[in-house]
N, C-alpha and C positions, 0 to 999 in steps of 0.2 A: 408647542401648543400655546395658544394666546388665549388672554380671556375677557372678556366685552365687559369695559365698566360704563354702566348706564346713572344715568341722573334719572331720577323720577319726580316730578311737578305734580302738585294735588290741584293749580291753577287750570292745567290741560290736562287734567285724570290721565299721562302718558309716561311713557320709560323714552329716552333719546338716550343712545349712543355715542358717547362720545371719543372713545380714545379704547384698543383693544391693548392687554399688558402682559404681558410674555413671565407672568409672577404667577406662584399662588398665594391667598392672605393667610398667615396660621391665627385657623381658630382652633389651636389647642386649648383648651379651658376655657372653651366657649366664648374666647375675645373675637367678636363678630363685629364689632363697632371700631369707625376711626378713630382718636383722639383728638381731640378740637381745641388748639390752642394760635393765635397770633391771625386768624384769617386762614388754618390750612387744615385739612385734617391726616393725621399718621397712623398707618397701620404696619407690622410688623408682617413682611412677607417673604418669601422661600423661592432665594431664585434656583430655576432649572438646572442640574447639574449640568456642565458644557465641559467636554473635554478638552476646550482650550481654556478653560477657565477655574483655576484650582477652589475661587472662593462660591461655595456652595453650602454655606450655612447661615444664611438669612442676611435682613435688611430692611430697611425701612420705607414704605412709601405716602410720601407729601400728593397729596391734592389740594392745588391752589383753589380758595371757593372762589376769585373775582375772575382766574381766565379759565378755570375749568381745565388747568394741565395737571400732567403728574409727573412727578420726578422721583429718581431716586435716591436715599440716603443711604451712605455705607455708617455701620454699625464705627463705634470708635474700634481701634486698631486692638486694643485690649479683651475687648470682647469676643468681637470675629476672631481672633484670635488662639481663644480658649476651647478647651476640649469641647468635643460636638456630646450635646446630651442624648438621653435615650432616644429621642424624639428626631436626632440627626442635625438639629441647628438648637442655638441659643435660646433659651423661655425666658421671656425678660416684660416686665410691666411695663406701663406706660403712661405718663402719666404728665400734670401740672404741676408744677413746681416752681415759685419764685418767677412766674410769667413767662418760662420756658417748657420748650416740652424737655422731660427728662425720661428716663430706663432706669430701672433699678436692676443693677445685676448681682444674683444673689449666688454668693460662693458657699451655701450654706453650712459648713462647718466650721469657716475662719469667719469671716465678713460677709457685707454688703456693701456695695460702690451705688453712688448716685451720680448717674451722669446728666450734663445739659447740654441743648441742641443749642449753640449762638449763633448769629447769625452776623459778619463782616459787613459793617456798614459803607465802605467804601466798594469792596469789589463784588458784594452780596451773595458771598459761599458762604456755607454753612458750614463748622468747628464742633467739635465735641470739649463740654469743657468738665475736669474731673469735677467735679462740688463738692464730695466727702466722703470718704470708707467708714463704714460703724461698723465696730469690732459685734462681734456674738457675745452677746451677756449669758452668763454662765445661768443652765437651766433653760433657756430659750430654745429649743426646740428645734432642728436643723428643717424640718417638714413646713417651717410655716414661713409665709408671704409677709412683706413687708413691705409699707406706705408710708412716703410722708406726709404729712398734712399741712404741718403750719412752722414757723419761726416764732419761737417764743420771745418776750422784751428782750431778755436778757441773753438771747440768741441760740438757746437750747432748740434743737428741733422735737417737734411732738411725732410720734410714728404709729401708725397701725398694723397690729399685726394681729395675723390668723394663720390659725388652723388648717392644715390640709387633708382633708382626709386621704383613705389608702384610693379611693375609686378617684382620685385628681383632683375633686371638686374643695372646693374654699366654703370653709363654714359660716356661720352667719355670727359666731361668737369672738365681739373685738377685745382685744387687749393694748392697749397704751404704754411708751413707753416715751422717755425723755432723752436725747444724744446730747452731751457738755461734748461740744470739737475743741473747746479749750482743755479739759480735763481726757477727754477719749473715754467717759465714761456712758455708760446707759443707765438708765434706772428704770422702775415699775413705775405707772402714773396710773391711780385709782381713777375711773372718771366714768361716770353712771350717765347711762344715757338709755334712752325706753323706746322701742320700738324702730331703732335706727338699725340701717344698715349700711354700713359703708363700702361700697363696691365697686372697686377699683380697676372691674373689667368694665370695659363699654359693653353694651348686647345692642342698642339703639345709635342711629348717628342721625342727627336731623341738620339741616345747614336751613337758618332761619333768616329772614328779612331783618330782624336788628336783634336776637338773640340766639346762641346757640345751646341746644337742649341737650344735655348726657349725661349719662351716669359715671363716677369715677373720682377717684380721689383729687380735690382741688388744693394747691399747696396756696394757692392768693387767700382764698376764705375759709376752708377748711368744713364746709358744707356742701351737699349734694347739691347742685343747680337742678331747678324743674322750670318747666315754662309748657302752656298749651298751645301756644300758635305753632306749628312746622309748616314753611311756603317748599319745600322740597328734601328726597333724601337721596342717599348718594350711594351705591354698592357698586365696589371693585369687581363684585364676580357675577355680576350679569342677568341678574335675580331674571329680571322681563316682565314681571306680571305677580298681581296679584289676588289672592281670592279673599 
Protein backbone atom coordinates (compact mmCIF):
# COMPACT_ATOMS: atom_id res chain seq x y z
CA UNK A 1 0.00 0.00 0.00
CA UNK A 2 1.45 3.35 -1.13
CA UNK A 3 0.60 6.60 0.22
CA UNK A 4 -0.03 10.02 -2.00
CA UNK A 5 2.20 12.83 -0.65
CA UNK A 6 0.70 16.03 -1.85
CA UNK A 7 2.06 19.77 -1.86
CA UNK A 8 -0.55 22.18 -0.87
CA UNK A 9 -0.07 26.07 -2.33
CA UNK A 10 -2.22 28.93 -0.56
CA UNK A 11 -1.13 30.87 -4.15
CA UNK A 12 -3.79 28.15 -6.08
CA UNK A 13 -5.94 27.44 -2.73
CA UNK A 14 -4.99 23.53 -4.15
CA UNK A 15 -3.28 20.01 -2.89
CA UNK A 16 -0.96 18.58 -6.28
CA UNK A 17 0.21 15.23 -6.00
CA UNK A 18 3.29 14.59 -6.45
CA UNK A 19 5.13 11.39 -5.74
CA UNK A 20 2.94 8.23 -3.95
CA UNK A 21 5.55 6.52 -1.00
CA UNK A 22 5.22 2.94 -0.25
CA UNK A 23 6.27 4.30 3.81
CA UNK A 24 4.18 5.22 6.79
CA UNK A 25 5.38 8.62 8.67
CA UNK A 26 5.49 7.67 12.61
CA UNK A 27 3.51 10.04 14.37
CA UNK A 28 4.09 8.45 17.68
CA UNK A 29 4.16 11.29 20.10
CA UNK A 30 2.42 13.39 17.74
CA UNK A 31 5.72 14.10 15.49
CA UNK A 32 3.41 15.16 12.57
CA UNK A 33 5.85 17.73 11.13
CA UNK A 34 9.15 17.18 8.88
CA UNK A 35 12.26 18.63 10.07
CA UNK A 36 13.62 21.46 8.16
CA UNK A 37 17.22 21.69 7.88
CA UNK A 38 19.78 22.54 4.73
CA UNK A 39 16.80 22.99 1.88
CA UNK A 40 15.19 19.39 2.79
CA UNK A 41 12.66 18.35 5.15
CA UNK A 42 13.07 14.59 7.28
CA UNK A 43 10.64 12.74 8.83
CA UNK A 44 11.15 9.49 10.49
CA UNK A 45 9.08 6.53 8.72
CA UNK A 46 8.22 2.77 9.05
CA UNK A 47 8.90 0.93 6.16
CA UNK A 48 6.42 -2.17 5.16
CA UNK A 49 7.48 -5.33 6.63
CA UNK A 50 8.69 -7.34 3.16
CA UNK A 51 9.60 -10.81 3.41
CA UNK A 52 12.52 -10.48 1.43
CA UNK A 53 13.65 -7.65 3.44
CA UNK A 54 14.73 -8.38 7.16
CA UNK A 55 15.15 -4.35 7.93
CA UNK A 56 11.71 -3.33 9.01
CA UNK A 57 12.19 -0.90 11.80
CA UNK A 58 12.25 2.51 10.46
CA UNK A 59 14.09 5.16 8.56
CA UNK A 60 14.20 8.37 7.47
CA UNK A 61 12.60 10.42 4.64
CA UNK A 62 14.31 13.64 2.88
CA UNK A 63 12.17 15.77 0.64
CA UNK A 64 14.08 17.88 -1.59
CA UNK A 65 12.15 21.52 -1.31
CA UNK A 66 13.91 22.80 -4.96
CA UNK A 67 12.92 19.40 -7.05
CA UNK A 68 10.20 18.18 -5.01
CA UNK A 69 11.83 14.37 -4.66
CA UNK A 70 12.02 12.04 -1.88
CA UNK A 71 14.37 9.75 -0.95
CA UNK A 72 15.34 7.56 1.57
CA UNK A 73 17.74 7.57 4.48
CA UNK A 74 18.71 4.44 6.25
CA UNK A 75 19.08 5.01 10.05
CA UNK A 76 23.09 4.72 11.13
CA UNK A 77 23.98 0.97 11.39
CA UNK A 78 23.88 1.24 15.20
CA UNK A 79 20.57 2.18 15.58
CA UNK A 80 18.70 -0.01 13.06
CA UNK A 81 20.45 -2.20 14.75
CA UNK A 82 19.18 -2.02 18.17
CA UNK A 83 16.49 -3.94 19.99
CA UNK A 84 13.00 -3.02 18.21
CA UNK A 85 10.95 -0.92 21.12
CA UNK A 86 7.48 -1.29 22.23
CA UNK A 87 6.24 0.35 19.37
CA UNK A 88 8.21 -2.13 16.84
CA UNK A 89 10.88 0.35 15.40
CA UNK A 90 13.32 2.89 16.94
CA UNK A 91 11.64 6.35 18.76
CA UNK A 92 14.32 8.83 18.06
CA UNK A 93 14.07 12.83 17.94
CA UNK A 94 14.90 14.91 15.45
CA UNK A 95 16.39 17.57 15.18
CA UNK A 96 19.06 20.79 14.28
CA UNK A 97 22.19 20.52 15.53
CA UNK A 98 25.54 22.32 14.59
CA UNK A 99 23.65 23.08 10.90
CA UNK A 100 22.95 19.37 10.39
CA UNK A 101 20.07 17.29 10.96
CA UNK A 102 20.87 14.97 13.85
CA UNK A 103 18.73 11.91 16.10
CA UNK A 104 19.17 11.58 19.47
CA UNK A 105 19.10 7.97 20.33
CA UNK A 106 18.13 7.51 23.75
CA UNK A 107 19.37 4.28 25.51
CA UNK A 108 17.71 5.49 28.67
CA UNK A 109 19.44 3.81 31.50
CA UNK A 110 23.17 4.03 30.26
CA UNK A 111 23.37 7.04 27.66
CA UNK A 112 22.45 9.08 24.88
CA UNK A 113 24.10 9.21 21.44
CA UNK A 114 23.83 12.23 19.14
CA UNK A 115 23.97 11.50 15.82
CA UNK A 116 24.56 13.71 12.32
CA UNK A 117 23.38 13.52 8.89
CA UNK A 118 26.71 14.70 6.54
CA UNK A 119 26.57 14.89 3.57
CA UNK A 120 30.03 13.81 0.82
CA UNK A 121 30.80 16.63 -1.13
CA UNK A 122 32.36 14.99 -3.82
CA UNK A 123 30.00 11.91 -4.48
CA UNK A 124 26.93 13.60 -2.64
CA UNK A 125 25.84 10.46 -0.31
CA UNK A 126 24.86 11.12 2.81
CA UNK A 127 27.08 9.44 6.15
CA UNK A 128 25.95 9.22 9.59
CA UNK A 129 28.53 10.76 11.83
CA UNK A 130 28.78 9.85 15.70
CA UNK A 131 29.00 13.58 17.52
CA UNK A 132 28.84 12.38 21.17
CA UNK A 133 27.39 9.83 23.80
CA UNK A 134 26.35 11.64 27.23
CA UNK A 135 26.55 9.45 29.92
CA UNK A 136 23.07 9.42 32.37
CA UNK A 137 23.78 11.81 35.25
CA UNK A 138 22.97 10.10 38.25
CA UNK A 139 19.16 11.12 39.33
CA UNK A 140 18.24 11.98 35.84
CA UNK A 141 15.35 10.05 35.30
CA UNK A 142 15.44 7.26 32.48
CA UNK A 143 11.56 8.55 31.30
CA UNK A 144 12.80 11.79 30.13
CA UNK A 145 13.55 13.26 26.50
CA UNK A 146 16.57 14.88 25.70
CA UNK A 147 17.52 18.07 23.40
CA UNK A 148 20.46 19.80 22.46
CA UNK A 149 20.29 23.29 21.99
CA UNK A 150 23.51 25.10 21.67
CA UNK A 151 27.50 24.90 22.05
CA UNK A 152 28.73 26.77 24.84
CA UNK A 153 32.25 29.17 24.34
CA UNK A 154 34.04 26.81 26.11
CA UNK A 155 32.35 23.86 24.23
CA UNK A 156 30.09 22.39 26.85
CA UNK A 157 26.79 21.50 25.21
CA UNK A 158 23.60 23.02 26.77
CA UNK A 159 20.56 20.25 26.64
CA UNK A 160 16.87 20.04 27.30
CA UNK A 161 15.39 17.77 29.14
CA UNK A 162 11.84 16.63 29.94
CA UNK A 163 9.58 14.90 31.42
CA UNK A 164 7.46 12.13 30.22
CA UNK A 165 4.62 11.39 31.41
CA UNK A 166 3.00 7.68 31.75
CA UNK A 167 0.12 8.45 28.86
CA UNK A 168 3.66 9.23 26.24
CA UNK A 169 3.03 12.71 26.19
CA UNK A 170 6.24 15.40 27.11
CA UNK A 171 5.46 17.93 29.69
CA UNK A 172 5.95 21.41 29.28
CA UNK A 173 8.34 21.56 32.45
CA UNK A 174 12.21 22.12 31.04
CA UNK A 175 15.29 21.34 32.82
CA UNK A 176 18.93 22.38 31.66
CA UNK A 177 21.80 20.62 31.82
CA UNK A 178 25.50 21.11 30.72
CA UNK A 179 27.73 17.99 28.85
CA UNK A 180 32.00 18.81 29.42
CA UNK A 181 32.96 15.95 26.21
CA UNK A 182 36.25 16.84 27.67
CA UNK A 183 35.54 15.80 31.36
CA UNK A 184 32.35 13.27 30.31
CA UNK A 185 30.57 15.06 32.89
CA UNK A 186 26.84 16.49 33.07
CA UNK A 187 25.76 18.94 35.41
CA UNK A 188 22.39 20.81 36.53
CA UNK A 189 22.24 24.47 34.69
CA UNK A 190 19.65 26.78 36.72
CA UNK A 191 18.10 28.98 33.83
CA UNK A 192 14.62 30.82 34.29
CA UNK A 193 12.84 31.30 31.55
CA UNK A 194 8.73 32.43 31.58
CA UNK A 195 6.31 31.41 29.52
CA UNK A 196 8.68 29.34 27.03
CA UNK A 197 8.21 26.10 25.67
CA UNK A 198 10.55 24.36 23.96
CA UNK A 199 9.29 21.72 21.65
CA UNK A 200 11.24 19.64 19.96
CA UNK A 201 8.46 17.71 18.06
CA UNK A 202 7.52 19.42 14.90
CA UNK A 203 3.32 19.37 14.70
CA UNK A 204 3.64 22.22 11.69
CA UNK A 205 5.85 22.06 8.43
CA UNK A 206 5.56 25.13 6.23
CA UNK A 207 8.15 25.28 3.16
CA UNK A 208 8.35 29.10 2.77
CA UNK A 209 9.63 31.54 -0.20
CA UNK A 210 12.74 32.72 1.85
CA UNK A 211 11.93 31.40 5.32
CA UNK A 212 11.16 28.20 6.89
CA UNK A 213 8.62 28.20 9.79
CA UNK A 214 8.87 25.21 12.82
CA UNK A 215 8.70 24.41 15.84
CA UNK A 216 11.71 22.30 17.47
CA UNK A 217 14.79 22.44 19.04
CA UNK A 218 17.42 24.69 17.11
CA UNK A 219 21.08 23.66 17.97
CA UNK A 220 22.43 27.16 15.50
CA UNK A 221 20.32 29.61 18.01
CA UNK A 222 18.81 27.87 20.53
CA UNK A 223 15.47 29.71 20.08
CA UNK A 224 12.06 28.76 18.51
CA UNK A 225 11.96 30.28 14.92
CA UNK A 226 8.38 31.83 14.07
CA UNK A 227 7.68 33.61 10.87
CA UNK A 228 3.92 34.48 9.45
CA UNK A 229 4.26 34.24 5.75
CA UNK A 230 3.70 30.17 4.59
CA UNK A 231 3.69 30.24 0.34
CA UNK A 232 2.94 26.33 0.70
CA UNK A 233 2.93 22.98 3.10
CA UNK A 234 3.99 19.66 2.44
CA UNK A 235 2.26 16.28 3.85
CA UNK A 236 3.69 12.71 3.18
CA UNK A 237 0.25 11.25 3.77
CA UNK A 238 -1.98 12.78 1.59
CA UNK A 239 -4.06 14.97 3.84
CA UNK A 240 -6.24 16.23 0.22
CA UNK A 241 -8.15 19.03 1.65
CA UNK A 242 -9.01 21.14 4.02
CA UNK A 243 -11.79 22.51 6.18
Amino acid sequence: MENPAEIYTLKTNSWKEIQRIPYDVCLYWGREGGTPVNGALYWQVIRPINFMDNFNNGALLRFDLMNEKFMLVPLPRDVAEEPMSSVGFPILSLGVFGGSLCIVQDHHETAVVIWALKEDDSSMDFFWSKLMTIPRMDGMQSNRFLAPICFTKNGEVLMNVRQKSPSGLVSRENEFYLYNPAEEKVTFKELLFRNIWFDYWNTETGYLQSLISHSGWNGDTGYIDDTGYIECLISPNGVGHWK
